[in-house]
KETORTOR-27281 format. One line per field, with one value per atom (N, C-alpha, C): residue number from 0; residue in one letter; x, y, z. Coordinates in steps of 0.2 Angstrom, whole numbers. Example, Ala and Ser with C-alpha at 12.3 -4.5 7.8 and 13.67 -1.06 7.14 Angstrom:
n = c(0 0 0 1 1 1)
res = c(A A A S S S)
c1 = c(66 62 66 64 68 64)
c2 = c(-28 -22 -16 -11 -5 0)
c3 = c(39 39 39 35 36 39)
! end
This chain:
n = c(0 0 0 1 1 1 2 2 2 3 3 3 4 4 4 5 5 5 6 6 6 7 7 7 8 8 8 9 9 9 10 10 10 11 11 11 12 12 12 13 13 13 14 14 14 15 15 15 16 16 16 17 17 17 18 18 18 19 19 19 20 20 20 21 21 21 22 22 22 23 23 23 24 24 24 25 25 25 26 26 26 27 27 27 28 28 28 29 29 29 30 30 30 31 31 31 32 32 32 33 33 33 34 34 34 35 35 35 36 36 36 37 37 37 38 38 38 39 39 39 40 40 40 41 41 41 42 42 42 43 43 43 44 44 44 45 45 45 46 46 46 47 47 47 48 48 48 49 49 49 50 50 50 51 51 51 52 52 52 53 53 53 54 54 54 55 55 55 56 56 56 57 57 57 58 58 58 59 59 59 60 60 60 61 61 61 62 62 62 63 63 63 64 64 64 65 65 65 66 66 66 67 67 67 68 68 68 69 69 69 70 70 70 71 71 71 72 72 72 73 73 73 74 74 74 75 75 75 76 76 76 77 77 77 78 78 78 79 79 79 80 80 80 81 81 81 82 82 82 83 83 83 84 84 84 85 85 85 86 86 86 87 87 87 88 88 88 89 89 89 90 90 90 91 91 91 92 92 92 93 93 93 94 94 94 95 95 95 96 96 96 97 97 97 98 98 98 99 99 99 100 100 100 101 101 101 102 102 102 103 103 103 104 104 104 105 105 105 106 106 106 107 107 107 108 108 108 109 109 109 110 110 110 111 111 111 112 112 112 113 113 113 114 114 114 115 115 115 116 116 116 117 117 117 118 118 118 119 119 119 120 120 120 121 121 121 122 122 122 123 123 123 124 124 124 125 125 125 126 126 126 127 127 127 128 128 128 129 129 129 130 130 130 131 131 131 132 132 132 133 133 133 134 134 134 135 135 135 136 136 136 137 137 137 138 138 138 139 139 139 140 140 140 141 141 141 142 142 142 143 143 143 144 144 144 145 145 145 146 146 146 147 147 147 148 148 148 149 149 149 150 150 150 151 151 151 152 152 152 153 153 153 154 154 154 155 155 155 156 156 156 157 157 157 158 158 158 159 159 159 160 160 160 161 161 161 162 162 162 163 163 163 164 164 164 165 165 165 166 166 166 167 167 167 168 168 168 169 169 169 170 170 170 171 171 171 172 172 172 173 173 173 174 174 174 175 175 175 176 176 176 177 177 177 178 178 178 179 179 179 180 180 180 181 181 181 182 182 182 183 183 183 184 184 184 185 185 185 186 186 186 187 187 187 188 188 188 189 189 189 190 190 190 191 191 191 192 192 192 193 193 193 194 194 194 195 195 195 196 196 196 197 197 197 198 198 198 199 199 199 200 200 200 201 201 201 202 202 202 203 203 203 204 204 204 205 205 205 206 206 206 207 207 207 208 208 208 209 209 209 210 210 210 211 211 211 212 212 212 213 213 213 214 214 214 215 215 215 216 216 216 217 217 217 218 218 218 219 219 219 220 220 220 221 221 221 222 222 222 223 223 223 224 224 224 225 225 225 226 226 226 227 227 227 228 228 228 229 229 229 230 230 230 231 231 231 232 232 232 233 233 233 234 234 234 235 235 235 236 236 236 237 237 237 238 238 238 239 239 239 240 240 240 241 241 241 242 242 242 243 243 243 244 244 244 245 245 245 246 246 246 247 247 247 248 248 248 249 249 249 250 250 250 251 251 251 252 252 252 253 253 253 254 254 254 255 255 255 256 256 256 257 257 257 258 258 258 259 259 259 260 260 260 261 261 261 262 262 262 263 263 263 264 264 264 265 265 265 266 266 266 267 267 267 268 268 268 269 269 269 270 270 270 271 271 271 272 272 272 273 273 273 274 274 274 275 275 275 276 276 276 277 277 277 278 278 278 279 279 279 280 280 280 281 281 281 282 282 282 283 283 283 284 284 284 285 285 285 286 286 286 287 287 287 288 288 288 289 289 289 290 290 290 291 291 291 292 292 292 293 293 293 294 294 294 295 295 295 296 296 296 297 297 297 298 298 298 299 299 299 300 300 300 301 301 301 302 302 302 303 303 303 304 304 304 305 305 305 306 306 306 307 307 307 308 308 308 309 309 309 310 310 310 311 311 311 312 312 312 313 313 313 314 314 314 315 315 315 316 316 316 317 317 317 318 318 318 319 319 319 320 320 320 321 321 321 322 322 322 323 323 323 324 324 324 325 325 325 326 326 326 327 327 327 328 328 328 329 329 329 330 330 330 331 331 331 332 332 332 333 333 333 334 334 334 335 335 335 336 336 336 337 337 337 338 338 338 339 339 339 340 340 340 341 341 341 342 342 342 343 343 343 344 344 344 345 345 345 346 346 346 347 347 347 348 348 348 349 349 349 350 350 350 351 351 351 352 352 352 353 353 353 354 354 354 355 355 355 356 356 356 357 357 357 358 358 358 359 359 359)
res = c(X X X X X X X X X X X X X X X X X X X X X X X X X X X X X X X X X X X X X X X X X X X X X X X X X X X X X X X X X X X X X X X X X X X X X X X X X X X X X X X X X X X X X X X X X X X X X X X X X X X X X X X X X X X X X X X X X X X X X X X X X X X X X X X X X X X X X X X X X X X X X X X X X X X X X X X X X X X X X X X X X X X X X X X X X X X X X X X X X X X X X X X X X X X X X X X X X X X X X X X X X X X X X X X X X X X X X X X X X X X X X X X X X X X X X X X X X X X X X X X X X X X X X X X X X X X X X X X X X X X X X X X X X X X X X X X X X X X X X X X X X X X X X X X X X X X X X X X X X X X X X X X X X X X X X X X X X X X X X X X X X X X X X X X X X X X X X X X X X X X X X X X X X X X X X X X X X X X X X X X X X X X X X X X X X X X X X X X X X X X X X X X X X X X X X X X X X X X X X X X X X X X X X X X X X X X X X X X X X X X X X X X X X X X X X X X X X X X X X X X X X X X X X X X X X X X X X X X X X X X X X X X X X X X X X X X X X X X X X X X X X X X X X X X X X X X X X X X X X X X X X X X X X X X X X X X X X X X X X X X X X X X X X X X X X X X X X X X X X X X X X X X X X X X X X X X X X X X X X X X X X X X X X X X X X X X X X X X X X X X X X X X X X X X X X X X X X X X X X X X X X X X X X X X X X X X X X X X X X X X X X X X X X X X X X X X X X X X X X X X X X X X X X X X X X X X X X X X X X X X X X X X X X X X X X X X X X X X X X X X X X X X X X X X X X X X X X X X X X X X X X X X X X X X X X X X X X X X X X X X X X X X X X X X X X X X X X X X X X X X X X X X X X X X X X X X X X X X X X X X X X X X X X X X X X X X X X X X X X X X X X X X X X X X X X X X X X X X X X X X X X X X X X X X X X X X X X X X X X X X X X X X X X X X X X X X X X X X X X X X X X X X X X X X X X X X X X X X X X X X X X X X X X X X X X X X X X X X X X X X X X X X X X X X X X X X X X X X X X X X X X X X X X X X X X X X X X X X X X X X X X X X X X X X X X X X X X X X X X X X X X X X X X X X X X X X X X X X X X X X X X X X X X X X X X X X X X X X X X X X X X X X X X X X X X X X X X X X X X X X X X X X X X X X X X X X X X X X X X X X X X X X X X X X X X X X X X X X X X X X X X X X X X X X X X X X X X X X X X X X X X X X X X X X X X X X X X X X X X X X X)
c1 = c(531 525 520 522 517 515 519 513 507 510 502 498 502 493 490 492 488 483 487 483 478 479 475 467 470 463 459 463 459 455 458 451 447 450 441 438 441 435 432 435 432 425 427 422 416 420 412 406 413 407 403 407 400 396 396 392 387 391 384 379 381 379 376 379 372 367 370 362 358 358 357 350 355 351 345 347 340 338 336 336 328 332 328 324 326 322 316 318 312 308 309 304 300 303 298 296 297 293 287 289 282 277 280 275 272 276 273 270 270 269 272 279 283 281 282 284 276 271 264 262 258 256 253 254 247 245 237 237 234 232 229 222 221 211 212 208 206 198 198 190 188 183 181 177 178 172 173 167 169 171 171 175 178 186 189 192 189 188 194 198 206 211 208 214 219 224 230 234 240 246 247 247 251 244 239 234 230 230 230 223 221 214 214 205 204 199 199 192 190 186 181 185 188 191 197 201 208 212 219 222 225 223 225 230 230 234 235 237 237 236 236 233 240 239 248 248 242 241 235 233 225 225 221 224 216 218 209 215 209 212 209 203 203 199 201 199 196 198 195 186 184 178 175 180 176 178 175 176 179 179 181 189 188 193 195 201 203 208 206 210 214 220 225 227 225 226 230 235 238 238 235 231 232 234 234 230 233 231 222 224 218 215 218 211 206 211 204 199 202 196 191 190 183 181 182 180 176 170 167 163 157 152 147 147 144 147 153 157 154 156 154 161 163 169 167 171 169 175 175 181 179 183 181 188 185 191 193 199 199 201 193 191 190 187 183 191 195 200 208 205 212 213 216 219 214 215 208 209 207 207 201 203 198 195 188 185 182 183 178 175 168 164 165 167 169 161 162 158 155 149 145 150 153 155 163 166 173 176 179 180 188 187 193 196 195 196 195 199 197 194 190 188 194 194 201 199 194 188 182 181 174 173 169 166 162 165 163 160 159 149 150 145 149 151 154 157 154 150 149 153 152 158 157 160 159 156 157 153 144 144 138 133 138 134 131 137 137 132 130 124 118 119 111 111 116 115 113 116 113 106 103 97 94 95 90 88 95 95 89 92 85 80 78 71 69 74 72 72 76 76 66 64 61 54 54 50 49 54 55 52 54 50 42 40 32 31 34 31 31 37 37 33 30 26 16 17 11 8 11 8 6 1 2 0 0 -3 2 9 14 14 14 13 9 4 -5 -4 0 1 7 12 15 14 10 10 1 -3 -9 -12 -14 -15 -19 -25 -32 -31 -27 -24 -19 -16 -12 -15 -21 -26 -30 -31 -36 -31 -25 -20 -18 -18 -19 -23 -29 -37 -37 -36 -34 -31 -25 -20 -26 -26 -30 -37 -40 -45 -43 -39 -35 -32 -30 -26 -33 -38 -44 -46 -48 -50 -47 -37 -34 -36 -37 -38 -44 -50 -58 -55 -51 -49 -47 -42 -38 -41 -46 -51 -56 -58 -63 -68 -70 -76 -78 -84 -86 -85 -86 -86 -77 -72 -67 -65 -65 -64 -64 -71 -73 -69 -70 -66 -58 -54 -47 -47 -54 -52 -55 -63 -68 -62 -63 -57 -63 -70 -74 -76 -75 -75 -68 -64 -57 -58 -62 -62 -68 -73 -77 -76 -71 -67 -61 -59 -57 -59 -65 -70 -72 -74 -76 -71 -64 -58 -58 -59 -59 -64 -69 -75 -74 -73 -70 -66 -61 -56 -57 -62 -64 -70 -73 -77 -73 -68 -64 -60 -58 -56 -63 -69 -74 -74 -73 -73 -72 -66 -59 -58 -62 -61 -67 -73 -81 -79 -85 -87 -90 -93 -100 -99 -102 -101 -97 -95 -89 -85 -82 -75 -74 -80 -79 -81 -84 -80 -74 -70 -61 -59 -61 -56 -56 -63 -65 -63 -56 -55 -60 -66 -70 -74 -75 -80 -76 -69 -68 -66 -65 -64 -73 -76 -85 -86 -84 -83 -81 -72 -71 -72 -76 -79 -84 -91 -95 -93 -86 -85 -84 -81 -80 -83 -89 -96 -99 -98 -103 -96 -92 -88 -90 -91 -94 -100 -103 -111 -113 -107 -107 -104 -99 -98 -104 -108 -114 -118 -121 -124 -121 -115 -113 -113 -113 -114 -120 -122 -133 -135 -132 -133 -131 -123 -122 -125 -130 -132 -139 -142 -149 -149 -144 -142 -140 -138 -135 -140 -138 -142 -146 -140 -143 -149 -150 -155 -161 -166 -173 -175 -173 -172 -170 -164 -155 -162 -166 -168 -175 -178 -183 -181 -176 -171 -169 -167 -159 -165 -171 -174 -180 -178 -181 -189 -187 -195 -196 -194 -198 -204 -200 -201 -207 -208 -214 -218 -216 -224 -224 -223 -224 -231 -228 -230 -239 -236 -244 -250 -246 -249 -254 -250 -254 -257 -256 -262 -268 -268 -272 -277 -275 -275 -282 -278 -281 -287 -288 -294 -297 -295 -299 -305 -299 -303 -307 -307 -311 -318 -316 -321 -326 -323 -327 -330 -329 -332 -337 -336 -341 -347 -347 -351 -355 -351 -352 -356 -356 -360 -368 -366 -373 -376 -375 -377 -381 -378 -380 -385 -382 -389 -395 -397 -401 -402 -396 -394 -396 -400 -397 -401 -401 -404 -401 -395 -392 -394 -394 -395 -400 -407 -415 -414 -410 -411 -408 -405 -403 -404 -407 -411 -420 -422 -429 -432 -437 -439 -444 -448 -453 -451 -446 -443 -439 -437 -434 -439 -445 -449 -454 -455 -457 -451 -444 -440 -439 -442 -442 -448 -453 -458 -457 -454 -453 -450 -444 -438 -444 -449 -453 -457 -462 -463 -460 -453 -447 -448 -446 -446 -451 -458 -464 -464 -464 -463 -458 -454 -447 -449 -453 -454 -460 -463 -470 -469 -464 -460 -457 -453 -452 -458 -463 -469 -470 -474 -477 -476 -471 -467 -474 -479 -480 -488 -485 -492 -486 -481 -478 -472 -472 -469 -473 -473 -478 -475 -472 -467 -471 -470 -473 -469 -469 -464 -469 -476 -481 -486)
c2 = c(59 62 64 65 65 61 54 50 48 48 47 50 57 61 60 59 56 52 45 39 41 45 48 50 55 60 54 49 44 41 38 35 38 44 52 51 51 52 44 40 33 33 35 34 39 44 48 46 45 38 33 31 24 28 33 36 37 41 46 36 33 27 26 23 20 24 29 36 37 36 34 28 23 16 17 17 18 25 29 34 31 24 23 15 15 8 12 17 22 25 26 26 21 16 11 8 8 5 11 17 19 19 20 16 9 4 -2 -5 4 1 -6 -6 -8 -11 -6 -4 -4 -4 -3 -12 -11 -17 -21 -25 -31 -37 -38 -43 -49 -56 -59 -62 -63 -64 -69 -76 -79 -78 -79 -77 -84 -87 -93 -90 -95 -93 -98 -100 -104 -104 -98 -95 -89 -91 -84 -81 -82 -78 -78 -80 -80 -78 -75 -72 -74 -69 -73 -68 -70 -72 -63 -59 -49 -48 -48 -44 -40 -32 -28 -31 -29 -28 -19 -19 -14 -14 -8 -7 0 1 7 8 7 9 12 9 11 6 4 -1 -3 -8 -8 -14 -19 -25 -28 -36 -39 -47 -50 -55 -61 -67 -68 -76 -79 -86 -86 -91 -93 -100 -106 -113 -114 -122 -125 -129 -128 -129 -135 -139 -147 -148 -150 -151 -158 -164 -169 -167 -163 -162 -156 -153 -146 -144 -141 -137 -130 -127 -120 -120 -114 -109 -104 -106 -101 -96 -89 -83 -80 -80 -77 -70 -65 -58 -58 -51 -48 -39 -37 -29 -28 -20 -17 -20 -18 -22 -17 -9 -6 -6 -7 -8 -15 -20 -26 -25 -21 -20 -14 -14 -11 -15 -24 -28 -34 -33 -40 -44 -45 -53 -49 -43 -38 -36 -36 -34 -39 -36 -39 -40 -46 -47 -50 -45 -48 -48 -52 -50 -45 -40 -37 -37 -33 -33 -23 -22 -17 -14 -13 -13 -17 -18 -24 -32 -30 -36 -34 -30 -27 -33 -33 -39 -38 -42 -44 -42 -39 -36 -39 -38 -40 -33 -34 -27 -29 -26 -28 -22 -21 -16 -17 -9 -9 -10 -12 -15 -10 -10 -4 -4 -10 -7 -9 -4 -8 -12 -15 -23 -23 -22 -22 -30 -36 -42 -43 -42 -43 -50 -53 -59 -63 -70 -74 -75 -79 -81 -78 -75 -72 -77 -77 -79 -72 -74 -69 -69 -66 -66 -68 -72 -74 -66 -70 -64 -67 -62 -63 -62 -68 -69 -67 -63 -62 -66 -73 -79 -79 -78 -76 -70 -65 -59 -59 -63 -62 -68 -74 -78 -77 -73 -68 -63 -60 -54 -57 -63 -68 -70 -72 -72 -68 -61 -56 -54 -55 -54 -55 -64 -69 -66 -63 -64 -55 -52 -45 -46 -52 -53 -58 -61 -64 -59 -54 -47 -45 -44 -40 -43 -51 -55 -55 -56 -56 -47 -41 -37 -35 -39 -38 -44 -49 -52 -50 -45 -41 -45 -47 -53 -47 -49 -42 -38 -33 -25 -21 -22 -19 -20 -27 -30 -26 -26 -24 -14 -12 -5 -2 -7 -6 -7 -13 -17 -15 -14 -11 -6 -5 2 5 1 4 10 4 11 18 15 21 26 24 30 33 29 31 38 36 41 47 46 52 56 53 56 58 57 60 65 65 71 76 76 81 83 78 82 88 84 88 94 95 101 104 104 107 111 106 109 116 113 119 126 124 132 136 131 132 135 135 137 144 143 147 153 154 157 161 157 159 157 149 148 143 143 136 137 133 133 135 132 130 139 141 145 154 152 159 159 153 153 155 154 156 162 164 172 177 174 181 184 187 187 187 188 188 183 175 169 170 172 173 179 186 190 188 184 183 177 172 168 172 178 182 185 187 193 187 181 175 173 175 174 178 185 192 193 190 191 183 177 175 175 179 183 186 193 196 193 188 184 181 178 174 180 187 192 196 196 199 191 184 181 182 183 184 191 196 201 203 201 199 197 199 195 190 188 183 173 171 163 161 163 159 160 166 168 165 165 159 153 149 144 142 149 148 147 155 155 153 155 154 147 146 142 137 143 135 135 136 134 124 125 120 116 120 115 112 115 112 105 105 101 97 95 90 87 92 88 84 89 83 75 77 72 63 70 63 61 66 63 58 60 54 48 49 43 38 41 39 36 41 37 32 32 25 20 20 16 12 18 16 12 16 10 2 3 -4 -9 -7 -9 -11 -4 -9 -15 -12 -17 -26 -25 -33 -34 -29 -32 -34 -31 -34 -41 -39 -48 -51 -51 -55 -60 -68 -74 -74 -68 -69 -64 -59 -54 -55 -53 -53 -53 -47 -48 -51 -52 -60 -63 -66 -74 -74 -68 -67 -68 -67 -65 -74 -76 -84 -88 -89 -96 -97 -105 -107 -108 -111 -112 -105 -104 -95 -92 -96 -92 -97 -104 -106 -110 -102 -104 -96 -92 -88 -85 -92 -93 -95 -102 -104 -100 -95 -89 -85 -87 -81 -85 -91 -94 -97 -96 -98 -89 -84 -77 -76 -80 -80 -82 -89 -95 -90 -86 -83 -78 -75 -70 -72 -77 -80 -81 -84 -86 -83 -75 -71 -66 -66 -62 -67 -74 -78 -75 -78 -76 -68 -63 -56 -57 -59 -62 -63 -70 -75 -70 -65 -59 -53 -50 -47 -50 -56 -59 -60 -60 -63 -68 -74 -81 -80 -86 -87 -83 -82 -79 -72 -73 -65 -60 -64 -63 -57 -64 -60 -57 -53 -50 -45 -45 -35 -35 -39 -37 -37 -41 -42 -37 -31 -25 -29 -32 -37 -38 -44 -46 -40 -35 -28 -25 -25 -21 -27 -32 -38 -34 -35 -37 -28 -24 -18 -16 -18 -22 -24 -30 -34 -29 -27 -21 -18 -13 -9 -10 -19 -20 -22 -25 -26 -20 -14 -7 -5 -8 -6 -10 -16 -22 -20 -18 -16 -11 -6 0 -1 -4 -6 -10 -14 -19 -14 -9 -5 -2 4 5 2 -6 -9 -16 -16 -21 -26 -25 -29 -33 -29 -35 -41 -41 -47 -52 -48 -51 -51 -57 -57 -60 -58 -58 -59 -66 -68 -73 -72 -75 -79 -78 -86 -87)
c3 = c(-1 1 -4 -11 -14 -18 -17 -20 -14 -8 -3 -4 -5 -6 -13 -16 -22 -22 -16 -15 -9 -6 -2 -7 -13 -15 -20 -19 -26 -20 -15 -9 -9 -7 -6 -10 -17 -22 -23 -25 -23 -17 -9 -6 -8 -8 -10 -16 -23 -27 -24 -20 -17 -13 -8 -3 -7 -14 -19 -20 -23 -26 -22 -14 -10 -8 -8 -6 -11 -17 -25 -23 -23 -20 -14 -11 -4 -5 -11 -12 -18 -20 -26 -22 -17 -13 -9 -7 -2 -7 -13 -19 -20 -21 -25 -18 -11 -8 -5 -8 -7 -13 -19 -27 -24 -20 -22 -13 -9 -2 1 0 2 10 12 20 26 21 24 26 34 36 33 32 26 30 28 31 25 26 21 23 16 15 8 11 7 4 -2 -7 -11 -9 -11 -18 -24 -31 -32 -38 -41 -49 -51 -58 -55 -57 -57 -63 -70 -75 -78 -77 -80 -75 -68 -65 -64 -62 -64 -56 -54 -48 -49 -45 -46 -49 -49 -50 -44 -46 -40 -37 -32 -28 -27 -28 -27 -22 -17 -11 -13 -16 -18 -23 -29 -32 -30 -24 -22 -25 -25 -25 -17 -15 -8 -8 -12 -12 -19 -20 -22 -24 -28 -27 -29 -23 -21 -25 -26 -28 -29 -37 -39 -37 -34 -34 -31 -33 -28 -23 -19 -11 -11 -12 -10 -17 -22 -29 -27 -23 -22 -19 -15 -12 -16 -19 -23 -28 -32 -40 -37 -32 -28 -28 -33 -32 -25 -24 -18 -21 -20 -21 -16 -14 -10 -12 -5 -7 0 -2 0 2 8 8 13 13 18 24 30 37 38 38 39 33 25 20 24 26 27 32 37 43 39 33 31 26 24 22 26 24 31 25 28 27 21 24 16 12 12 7 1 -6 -12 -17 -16 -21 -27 -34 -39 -42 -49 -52 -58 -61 -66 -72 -79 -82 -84 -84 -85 -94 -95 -103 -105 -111 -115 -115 -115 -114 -112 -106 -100 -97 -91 -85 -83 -77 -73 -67 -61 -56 -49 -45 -36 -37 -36 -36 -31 -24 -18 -15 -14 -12 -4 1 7 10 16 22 26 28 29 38 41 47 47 51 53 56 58 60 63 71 71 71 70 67 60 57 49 47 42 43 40 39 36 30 30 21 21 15 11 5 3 -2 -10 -13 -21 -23 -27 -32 -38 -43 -46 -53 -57 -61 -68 -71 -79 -84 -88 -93 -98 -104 -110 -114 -116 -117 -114 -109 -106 -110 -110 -111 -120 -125 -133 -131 -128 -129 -129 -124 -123 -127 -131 -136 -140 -143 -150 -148 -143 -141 -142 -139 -140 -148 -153 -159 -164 -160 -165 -163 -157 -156 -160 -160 -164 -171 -175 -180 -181 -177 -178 -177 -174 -173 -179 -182 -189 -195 -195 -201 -198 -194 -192 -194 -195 -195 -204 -206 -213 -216 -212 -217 -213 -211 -210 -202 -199 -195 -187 -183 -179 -179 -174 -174 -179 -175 -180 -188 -188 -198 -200 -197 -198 -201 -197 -196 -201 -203 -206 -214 -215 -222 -224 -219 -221 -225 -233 -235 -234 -231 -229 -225 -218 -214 -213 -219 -221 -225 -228 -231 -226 -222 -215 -213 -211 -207 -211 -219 -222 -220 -223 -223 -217 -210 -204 -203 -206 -206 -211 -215 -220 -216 -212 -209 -203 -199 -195 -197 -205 -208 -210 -212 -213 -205 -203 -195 -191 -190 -190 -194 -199 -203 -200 -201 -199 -193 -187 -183 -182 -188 -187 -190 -194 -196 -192 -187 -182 -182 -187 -189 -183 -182 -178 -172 -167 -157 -158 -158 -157 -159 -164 -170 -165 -164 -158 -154 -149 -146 -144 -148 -154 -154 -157 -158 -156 -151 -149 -141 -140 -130 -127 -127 -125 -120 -121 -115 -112 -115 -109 -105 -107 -102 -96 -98 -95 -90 -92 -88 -82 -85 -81 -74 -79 -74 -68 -69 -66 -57 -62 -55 -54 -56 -51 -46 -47 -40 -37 -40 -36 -31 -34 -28 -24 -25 -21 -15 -19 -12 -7 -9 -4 0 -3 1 6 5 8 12 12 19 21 20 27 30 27 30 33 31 36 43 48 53 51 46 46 48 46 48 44 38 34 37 40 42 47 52 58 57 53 52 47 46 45 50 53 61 64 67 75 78 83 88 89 93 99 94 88 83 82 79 81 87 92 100 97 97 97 91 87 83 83 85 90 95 100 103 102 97 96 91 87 84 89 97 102 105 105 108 103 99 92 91 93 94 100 105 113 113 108 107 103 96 93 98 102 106 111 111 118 113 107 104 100 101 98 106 111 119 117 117 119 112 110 102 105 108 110 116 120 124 123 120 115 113 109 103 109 115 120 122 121 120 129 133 141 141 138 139 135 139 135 128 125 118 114 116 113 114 119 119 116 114 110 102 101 96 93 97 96 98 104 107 104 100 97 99 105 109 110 114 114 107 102 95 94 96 95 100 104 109 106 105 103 95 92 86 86 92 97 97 101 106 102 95 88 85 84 81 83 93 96 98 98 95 89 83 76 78 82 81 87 93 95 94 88 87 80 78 70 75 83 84 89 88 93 84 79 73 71 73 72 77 82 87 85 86 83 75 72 64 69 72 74 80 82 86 82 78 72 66 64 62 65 73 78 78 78 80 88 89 98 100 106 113 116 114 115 108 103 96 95 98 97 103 108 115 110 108 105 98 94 89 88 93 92 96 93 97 104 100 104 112 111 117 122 118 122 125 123 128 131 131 135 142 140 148 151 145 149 152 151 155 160 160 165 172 169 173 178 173 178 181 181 186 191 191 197 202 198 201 204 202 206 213 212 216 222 222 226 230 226 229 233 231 235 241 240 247 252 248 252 256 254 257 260 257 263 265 270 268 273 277 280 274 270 265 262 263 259 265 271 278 283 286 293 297 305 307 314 318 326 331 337 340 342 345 347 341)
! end
């Protein structure tokens, strides 16, 4: 009896060691698959580039600076038709549905000569279809970057030799003693001036120091002030034209009145110039414009030849000429007149001295 129970308390303790161990175990599986998201849904996405910078198989992806997956395989997928790299990731199922067609994949490195990482900018929308293939931007290469620094260098190097052999504004400004004397002689005028100033001599100097144009600039804003407070506190026509309403109801209106009226006159205007209207055909027709032209030069020749006539009149040319200049012939037919008059009247009295009137 008491060796079984012996062999009995050595099983106990045996199985309790493996129970502690295996709880141990899946103690330490349930760890590391929450460190390594074990257990979270994933889906996959391929990313076409054509430089992948080094990247290499286990390199994390990041979306906004999260780690969301991993990168499973780098490989060209048809090397016969293309130079293109294809990237295989592995990420959570809901990181990709905030991955679309604007997303921005780049590859980055972490620190000047860290590992390399998928750094992909999230999608302005969410997608409950994640897409299969994106396409990357490309990635700037360290080689790239020292080429263009070596560039910028020579050409700052090349700055510096044109300013040290005086070439240029800057050569000019730098290697010039003329104008290093100038900039002296400036400073030293400018040190005189201040003083002169600072003394009280001169426009500038008074100024500096009399308070005289600053109280007088003062006094200036204080009635100022007080007239813009005496409009607004007046009845008079400033204030109403601050305040008064129908002052402007009246203003805009005749502003729409003189809007309606430019209107009416840009109306009569096209109907004027209009080629169908009186004026348009006075205006645009040609013949109108010369029988018009006619009309005044047969006008001119009338009238040249009615001042002729009026000259040969005035001078006593002709017969109507010497009737209203020559006194002679005026009282000849004023003559004449008065004997008609006698004549007439006489006929009148007695008409039977100049009619004789018999039926046998």
């Amino acid at each position: 009896m008491e060796r079984s129970n012996r062999i009995g308390w050595a099983q106990v303790r045996a199985g309790v060691f493996i129970f502690l161990a295996l709880l141990f175990i899946a103690g330490g599986v349930l760890l590391m698959g929450q460190k390594t998201k074990m257990f979270t849904p994933k889906g996959k996405l391929k990313v076409m580039m054509e430089d992948v910078a080094g990247l290499k198989d286990g390199a994390p992806v990041w979306l906004a600076g999260v780690d969301v997956g991993v990168v499973t395989a780098v490989e060209f997928v048809d090397p016969e038709r293309s130079n293109e790299v294809t990237i295989f990731i592995e990420a959570e199922h809901e990181a990709l549905r905030k991955i679309g067609p604007d997303s921005r994949i780049t590859i980055k490195t972490r620190g000047l000569m860290g590992e390399k990482y998928v750094d992909i900018i999230p999608s302005r929308f969410y997608s409950t279809t994640p897409p299969q293939i994106l396409r990357g931007a490309p990635t700037a290469k360290l080689d790239d970057v020292v080429q263009k620094a070596g560039t910028t260098f020579d050409r700052v190097n090349t700055i510096v030799d044109s300013i040290t052999q005086g070439k240029g504004t800057l050569g000019k400004l730098a290697n010039d003693p003329a104008l290093y004397s100038n900039i002296v002689k400036l400073t030293s005028e400018l040190s005189e001036l201040t003083i002169t100033i600072n003394r009280g001599q001169g426009t500038l100097g008074r100024l500096n120091r009399d308070p005289e144009p600053y109280n007088r600039l003062v006094s200036i804003l204080n009635r100022a002030d007080q007239t813009l407070q005496d409009i607004q506190k007046s009845e008079g026509t400033l204030n109403k034209l601050i305040h008064d309403e129908t002052l402007y109801a009246k203003l805009v209106l005749l502003a729409d009145t003189s809007v309606q009226a430019a209107g009416d006159v840009r109306e009569l205007n096209r109907k004027l110039t209009s080629p169908e209207g009186t004026i348009g055909m006075l205006v645009s027709d040609r013949e109108l414009y010369d029988r018009g032209l006619s009309l005044i030069n047969r006008a001119d020749s009338s009238i040249k030849t009615i001042e002729e006539i009026t000259g040969r009149i005035n001078n006593g040319s002709g017969t109507l000429g010497k009737t209203i200049n020559e006194k002679e012939l005026y009282e000849r037919v004023n003559r004449m007149v008065d004997s008609v008059e006698l004549l007439i009247k006489d006929i009148k009295q007695n008409p039977g001295r100049y009619v004789k009137f018999s039926l046998f």
